[in-house]
Structure formats: C-alpha cells, structure tokens
C-alpha positions as CSV (number, residue, x, y, z in Angstrom):
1,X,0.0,0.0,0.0
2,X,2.8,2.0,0.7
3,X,4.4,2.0,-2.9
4,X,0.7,2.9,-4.1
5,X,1.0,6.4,-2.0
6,X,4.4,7.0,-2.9
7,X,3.6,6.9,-6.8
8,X,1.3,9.9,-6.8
9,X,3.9,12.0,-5.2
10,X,4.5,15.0,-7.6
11,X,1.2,13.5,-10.1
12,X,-1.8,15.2,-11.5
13,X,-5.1,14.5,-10.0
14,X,-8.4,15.7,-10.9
15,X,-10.8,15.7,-8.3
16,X,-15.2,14.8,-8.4
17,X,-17.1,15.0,-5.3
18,X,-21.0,14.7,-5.4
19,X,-22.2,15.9,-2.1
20,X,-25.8,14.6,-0.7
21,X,-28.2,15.7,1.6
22,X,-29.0,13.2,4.2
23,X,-32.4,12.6,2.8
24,X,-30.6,11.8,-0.2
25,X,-30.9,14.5,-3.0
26,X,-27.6,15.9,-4.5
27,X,-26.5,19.2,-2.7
28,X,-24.1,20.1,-5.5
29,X,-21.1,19.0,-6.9
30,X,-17.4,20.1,-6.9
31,X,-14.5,19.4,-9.5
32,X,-10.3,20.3,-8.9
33,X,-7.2,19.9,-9.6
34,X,-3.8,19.9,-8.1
35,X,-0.1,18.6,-7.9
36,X,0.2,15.4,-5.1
37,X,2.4,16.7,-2.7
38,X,1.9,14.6,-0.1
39,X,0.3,11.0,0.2
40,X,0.4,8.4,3.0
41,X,-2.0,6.5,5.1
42,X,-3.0,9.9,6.9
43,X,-4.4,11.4,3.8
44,X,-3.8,12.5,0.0
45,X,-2.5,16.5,0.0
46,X,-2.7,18.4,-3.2
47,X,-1.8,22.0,-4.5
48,X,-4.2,23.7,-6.3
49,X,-3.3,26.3,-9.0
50,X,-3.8,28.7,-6.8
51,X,-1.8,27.3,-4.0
52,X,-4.5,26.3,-1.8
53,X,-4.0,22.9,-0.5
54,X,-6.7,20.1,-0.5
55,X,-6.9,17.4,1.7
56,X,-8.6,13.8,0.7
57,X,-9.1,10.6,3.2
58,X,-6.4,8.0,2.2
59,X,-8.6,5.5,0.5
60,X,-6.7,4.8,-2.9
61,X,-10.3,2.7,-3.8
62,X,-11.4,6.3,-5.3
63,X,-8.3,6.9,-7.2
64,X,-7.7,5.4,-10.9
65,X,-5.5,6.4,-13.4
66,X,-7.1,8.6,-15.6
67,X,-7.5,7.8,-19.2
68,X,-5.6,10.4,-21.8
69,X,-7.6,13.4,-22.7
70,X,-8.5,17.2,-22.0
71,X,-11.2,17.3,-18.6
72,X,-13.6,20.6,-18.6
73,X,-14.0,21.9,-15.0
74,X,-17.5,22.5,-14.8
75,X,-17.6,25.5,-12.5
76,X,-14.7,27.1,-14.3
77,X,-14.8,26.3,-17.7
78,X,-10.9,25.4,-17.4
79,X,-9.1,22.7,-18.7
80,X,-7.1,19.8,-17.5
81,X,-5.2,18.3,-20.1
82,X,-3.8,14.7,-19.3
83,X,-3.9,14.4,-15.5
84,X,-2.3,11.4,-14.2
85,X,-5.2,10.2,-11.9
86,X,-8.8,10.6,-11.3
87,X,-10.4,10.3,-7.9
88,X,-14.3,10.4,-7.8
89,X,-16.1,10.7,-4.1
90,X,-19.5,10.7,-2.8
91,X,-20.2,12.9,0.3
92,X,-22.9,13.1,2.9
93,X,-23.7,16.2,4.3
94,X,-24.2,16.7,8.0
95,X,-27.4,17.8,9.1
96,X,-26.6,21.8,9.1
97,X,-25.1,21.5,5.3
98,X,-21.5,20.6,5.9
99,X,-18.5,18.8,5.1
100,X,-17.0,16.7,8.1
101,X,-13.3,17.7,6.9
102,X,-12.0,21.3,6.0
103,X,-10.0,22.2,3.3
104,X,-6.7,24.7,4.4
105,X,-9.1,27.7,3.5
106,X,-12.2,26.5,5.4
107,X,-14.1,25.4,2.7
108,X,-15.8,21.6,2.8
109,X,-13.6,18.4,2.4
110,X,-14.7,15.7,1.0
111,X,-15.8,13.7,4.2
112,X,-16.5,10.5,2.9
113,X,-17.9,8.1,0.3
C-alpha cells in the first residue's frame, strides 16, 4: 500500500465529489485539480493552482489512473489536459449542510464516500 501512495507523489489528480443531503438528494457538486504533494495513510494532499492545499481521506479505492484526454472543469470552464489520476467521491452532508473535513481555507472536504 505503501508504494501505491508513494507513486502519486508529484502527479496530476483531478478531483469529483458529489455531495448529498442526508435525505438523499444531490446538494451540489465540486471538481479540482492539483499537484500530489503529499500521500500516505494519513491522507492525500494536493496543491491547487492557486496554491491552496486540499486534503482527501487516504482511501486509494477512489483513485484510478485517468484515461488520456483534455477534462472541462464545470464550474470554471478550465481545462485539464492529461492528468495522471482521477479520484471520484461521494459525500454526505451533515445535518446543518457541511462537510466533516475542512480544506486549508475553510471550505468543505470531502468527508467521505
């Protein structure tokens, strides 16, 4: 499991998380990139383009390599070309609307799948 972490060190991942009210119904969904820069059984660390950091739980079950190609960010309209891995998550929000982990800037985590 170890070597797994170890080779997304200094990858491109792009990032999906759905995120679902409790009752079920999608809340919303989020898309990003960003430069591994740290990856171990604590968690999956990567720096945006703007040079936030995002944090992911260390389950490598959402992570696949991701197949050649340019990936349209939604939200932004930007473009990934070629990213190294894809990791896709599923997230329930808590009762009052939010995320159980925090991104550097406060902003909702993906807290689980």
């Amino acid at each position: 499991m170890e070597n797994r972490f170890a080779e997304l060190l200094g990858k491109i991942m792009l990032v999906g998380i759905t995120y679902y009210h409790p009752d079920g119904e999608c809340a919303g969904q989020r898309q990003l990139w960003g430069t591994v820069i740290s990856a171990d059984e604590t968690g999956v660390v990567l720096r945006q383009s703007n040079g936030a950091r995002f944090s992911l739980p260390p389950d490598l079950s959402s992570v696949e390599p991701a197949p050649p190609g340019e990936y349209r960010l939604r939200s932004t309209g930007e473009v990934v070309r070629d990213p190294d891995y894809l990791s896709t998550w599923n997230c329930e929000l808590s009762g009052d609307g939010a995320g159980n982990h925090e991104e550097e800037d406060g902003a909702p985590d993906a807290a689980g799948r």
